[in-house]
N, C-alpha and C positions, 0 to 999 in steps of 0.2 A: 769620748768626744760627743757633746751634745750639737747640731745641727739644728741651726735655730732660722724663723720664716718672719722679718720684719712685715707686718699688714701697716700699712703707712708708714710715707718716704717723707715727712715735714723737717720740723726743726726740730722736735724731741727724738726721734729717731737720729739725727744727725749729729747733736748736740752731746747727747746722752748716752741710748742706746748701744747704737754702731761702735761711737770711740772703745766706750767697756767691752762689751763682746770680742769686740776686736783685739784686746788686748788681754783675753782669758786663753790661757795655752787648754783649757778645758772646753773653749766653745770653737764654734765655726759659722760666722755667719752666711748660711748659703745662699740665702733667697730674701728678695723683696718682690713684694708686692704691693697697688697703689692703687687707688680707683680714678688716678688723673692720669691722664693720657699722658705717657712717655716719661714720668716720673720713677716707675721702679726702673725703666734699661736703664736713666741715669743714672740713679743711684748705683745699681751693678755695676756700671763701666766705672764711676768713682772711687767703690771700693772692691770691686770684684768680687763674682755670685751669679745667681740665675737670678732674673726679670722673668718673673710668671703674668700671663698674660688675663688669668683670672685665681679668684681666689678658691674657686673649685680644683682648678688646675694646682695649685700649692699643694694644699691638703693633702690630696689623692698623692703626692709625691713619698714614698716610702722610706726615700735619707732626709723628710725633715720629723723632726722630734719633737720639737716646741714651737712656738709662735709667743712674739712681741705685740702686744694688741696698741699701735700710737696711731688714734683717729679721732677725731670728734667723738666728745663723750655718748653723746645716742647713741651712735653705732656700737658701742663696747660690747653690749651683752651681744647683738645676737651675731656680731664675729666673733667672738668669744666662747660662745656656747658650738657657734659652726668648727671654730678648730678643738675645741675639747671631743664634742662629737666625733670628730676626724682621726681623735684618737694623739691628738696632740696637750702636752703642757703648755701651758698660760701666761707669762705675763702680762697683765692687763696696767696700761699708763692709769695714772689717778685723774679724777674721782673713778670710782669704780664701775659708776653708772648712774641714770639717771635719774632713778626713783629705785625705791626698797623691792619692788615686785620686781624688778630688770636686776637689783643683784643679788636675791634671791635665785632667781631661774640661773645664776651664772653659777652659786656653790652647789645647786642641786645638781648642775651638768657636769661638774668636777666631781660630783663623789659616783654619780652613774656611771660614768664611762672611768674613774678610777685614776684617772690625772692632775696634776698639781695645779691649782689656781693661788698664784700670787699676783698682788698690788703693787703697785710701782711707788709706795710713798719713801722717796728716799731718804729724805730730811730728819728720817731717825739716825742715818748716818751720818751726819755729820758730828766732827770729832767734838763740838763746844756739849750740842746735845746730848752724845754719849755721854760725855763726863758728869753733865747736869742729873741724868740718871742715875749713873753715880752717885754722887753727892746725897742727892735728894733719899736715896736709899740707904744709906747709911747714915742720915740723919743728922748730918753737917749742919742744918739750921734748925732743929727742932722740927715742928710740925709743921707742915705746908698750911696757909692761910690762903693765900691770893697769889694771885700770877698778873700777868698782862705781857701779850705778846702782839708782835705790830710783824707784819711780810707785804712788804711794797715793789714792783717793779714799774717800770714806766709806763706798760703796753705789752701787750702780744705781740700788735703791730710792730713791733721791733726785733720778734724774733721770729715771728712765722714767715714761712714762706711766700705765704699769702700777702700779706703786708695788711694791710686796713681791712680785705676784702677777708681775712680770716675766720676760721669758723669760729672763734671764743665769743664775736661779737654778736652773733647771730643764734635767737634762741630755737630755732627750727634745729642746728645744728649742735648746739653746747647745753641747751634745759636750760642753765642759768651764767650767770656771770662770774664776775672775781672772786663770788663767794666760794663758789666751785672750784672752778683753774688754781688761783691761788689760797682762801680759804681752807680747802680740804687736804694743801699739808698743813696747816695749825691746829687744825682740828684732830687729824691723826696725830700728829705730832704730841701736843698734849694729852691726849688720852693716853698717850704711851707713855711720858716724863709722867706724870702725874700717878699714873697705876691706875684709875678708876671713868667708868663712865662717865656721858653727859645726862644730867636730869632734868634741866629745862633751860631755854634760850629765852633772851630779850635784844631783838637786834631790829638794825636800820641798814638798811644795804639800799643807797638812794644811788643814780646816776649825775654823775656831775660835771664831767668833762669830756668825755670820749663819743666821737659821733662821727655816722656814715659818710662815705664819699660825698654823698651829698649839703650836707653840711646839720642833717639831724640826729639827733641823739638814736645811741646805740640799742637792742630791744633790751637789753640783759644791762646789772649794776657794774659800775665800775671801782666803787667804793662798799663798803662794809664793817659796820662795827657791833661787835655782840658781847654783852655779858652774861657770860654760861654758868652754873652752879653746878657743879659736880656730884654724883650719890656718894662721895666721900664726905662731902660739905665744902669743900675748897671752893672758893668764887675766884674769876680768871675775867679777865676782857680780852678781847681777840681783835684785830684793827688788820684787814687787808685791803690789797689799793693798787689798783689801774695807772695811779696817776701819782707815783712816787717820782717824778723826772730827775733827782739825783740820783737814781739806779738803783738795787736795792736796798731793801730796809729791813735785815731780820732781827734787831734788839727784843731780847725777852728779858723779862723778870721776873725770879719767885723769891716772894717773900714767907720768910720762917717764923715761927715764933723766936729764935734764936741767930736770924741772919738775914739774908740776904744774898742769892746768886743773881751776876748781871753775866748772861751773855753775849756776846759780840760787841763788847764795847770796843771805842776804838784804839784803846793802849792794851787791850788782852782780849781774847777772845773768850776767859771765862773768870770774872772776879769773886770773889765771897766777902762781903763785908760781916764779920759780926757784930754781936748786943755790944762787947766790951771794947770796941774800937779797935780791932785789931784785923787785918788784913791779908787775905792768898789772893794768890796770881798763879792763873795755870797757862800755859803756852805749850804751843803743838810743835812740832818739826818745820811745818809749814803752819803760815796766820794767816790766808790771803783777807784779801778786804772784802767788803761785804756782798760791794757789787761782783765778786768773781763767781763763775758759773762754776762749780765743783762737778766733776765726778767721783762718784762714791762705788761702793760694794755695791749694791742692790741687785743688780744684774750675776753678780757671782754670785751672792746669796741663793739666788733661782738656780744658777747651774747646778752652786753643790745640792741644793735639795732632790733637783731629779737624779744627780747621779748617787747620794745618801739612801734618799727614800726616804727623809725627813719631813714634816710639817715644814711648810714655807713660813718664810721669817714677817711676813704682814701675809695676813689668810684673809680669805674669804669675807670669812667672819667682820675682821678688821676694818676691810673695806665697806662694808655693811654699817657697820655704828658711824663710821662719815658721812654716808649716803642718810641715812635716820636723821641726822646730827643736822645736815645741809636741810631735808625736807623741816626740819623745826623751825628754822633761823627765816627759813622762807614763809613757814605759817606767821612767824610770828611779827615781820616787817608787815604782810601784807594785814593783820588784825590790828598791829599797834598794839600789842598785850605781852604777856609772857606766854610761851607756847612748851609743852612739855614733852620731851622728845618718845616718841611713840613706837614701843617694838612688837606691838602684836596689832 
């Protein structure tokens, strides 16, 4: 039984987090902790657990094992590095962190102190994805040419707790925008379906809708569009977005020399069209529609790793080429040029 310390009580914790854990006969959610007043007793008395009063106080607790890192991206690393230090395993929410030297210092403090740091990119779990990987690996459509993937939600605002006053919108709190929040699962996402690096970005991540109580625009993008070039050669476009108001949008397409896979279409969740006109349909147990929030594995993936003692299923590492990946897209909005993603 792993004994696990949520470090923020928001919507991803709630949403996410808690329901999975909750439901692993391998975990035990003991403890929350929150840096807003009165937010982890809540959570406690909702699901039942200890409400730690600081996060000193957590750590130092001897029956927790792990810790959930879901706060504003800034914070990741050096709560992150405080419970690795502590002697605790990691889930850290996506992105990973803020810049490459913040997720750096988080896999150096994972392998110092000898504890597992995994990333929270779920979206490799979903079952259309799986199977796309599939596919794509066995060479269902010849060689991978191009892609194009789109992930749209309305707003944060509609799911934080915070409501408008949330920290996605605020760069003191989040570094960037929807590139980030939602961007950095397409970005992991594809490097994973795809098998290979990013080599250079060309993108525009302008704000266009979304703006403070006061009625000014937000500091951070709400919109983002990039075309990436892969060290495979594969060219992909990437399209994420603040301001999807029919709820989400995850349609992807790779195109083959030989085909054609569309995911999430809305009569199957994974098509393959071929060269010679000839057509599959793959369907799941469950199809939900686009807009449903899934819970996935990812969160048991983390348990069986600590009780394994296996390499976590998105490492360190992983979260790191996102982080790289996100600083490129942002070099290269703000020069108007192609920017090449930079790992030294």
């Amino acid at each position: 039984m792993v004994n696990v310390l949520m470090i923020g009580c928001g919507g991803i914790a709630g949403l996410r987090h808690i329901p999975a854990l909750s439901a692993n006969p391998d975990a035990c959610v003991y403890g929350f902790f929150d840096g807003a007043t009165g937010r982890a007793a809540a959570t406690a008395e909702k699901y039942g657990g200890k409400a730690y009063g600081s996060l000193e106080e957590a750590l130092a607790d001897p029956a927790i094992d792990a810790a959930v890192v879901c706060t504003p991206t800034k914070s990741h690393c050096a709560l992150t590095v405080q419970a690795l230090e502590a002697g605790k395993h990691v889930l850290c929410e996506k992105p990973m962190a803020a810049s490459a030297e913040d997720a750096r210092m988080m896999i150096a403090a994972s392998e110092k102190a000898g504890k597992k740091l995994m990333i929270s990119h779920n979206q490799r779990r979903y079952e259309p994805h799986i199977k796309a990987k599939e596919l794509l690996e066995r060479g269902e459509i010849g060689r991978l040419l191009t892609y194009r993937t789109f992930l749209g939600i309305k707003g944060p605002e509609y799911a934080s707790v915070d409501g408008v006053n949330n920290a996605y919108f605020s760069r003191a709190l989040s570094g960037r925008g929807v590139m980030s929040d939602v961007g950095s699962h397409r970005v992991d996402l594809m490097h994973y379906i795809v098998g290979s690096r990013y080599k250079r970005v060309l993108s525009y991540t302008p704000t266009l809708a979304k703006c403070k109580p006061d009625g000014t625009p937000i500091e951070v993008d709400d919109n983002s569009m990039s075309i990436v070039e892969m060290e495979n050669g594969v060219v992909g476009l990437i399209v994420t977005s603040w301001t999807s108001m029919s709820g989400n949008d995850r349609l992807t397409q790779l195109f083959g020399a030989e085909g054609v896979i569309t995911l999430y279409r809305e009569d199957h969740p994974v098509v393959v069209e071929y060269v010679d006109g000839t057509v599959a349909y793959y369907d799941f147990p469950s199809n939900p529609a686009q807009s449903e929030t899934l819970l996935t594995d990812i969160d048991a993936l983390f348990i069986r790793c600590i009780e394994d003692d296996t390499d976590p299923f998105v490492t360190g590492e992983d979260g790191l080429e996102v982080v790289l990946t996100l600083d490129a897209i942002e070099e290269s909005n703000r020069t108007g040029t192609w920017a090449e993603v930079r790992r030294r």
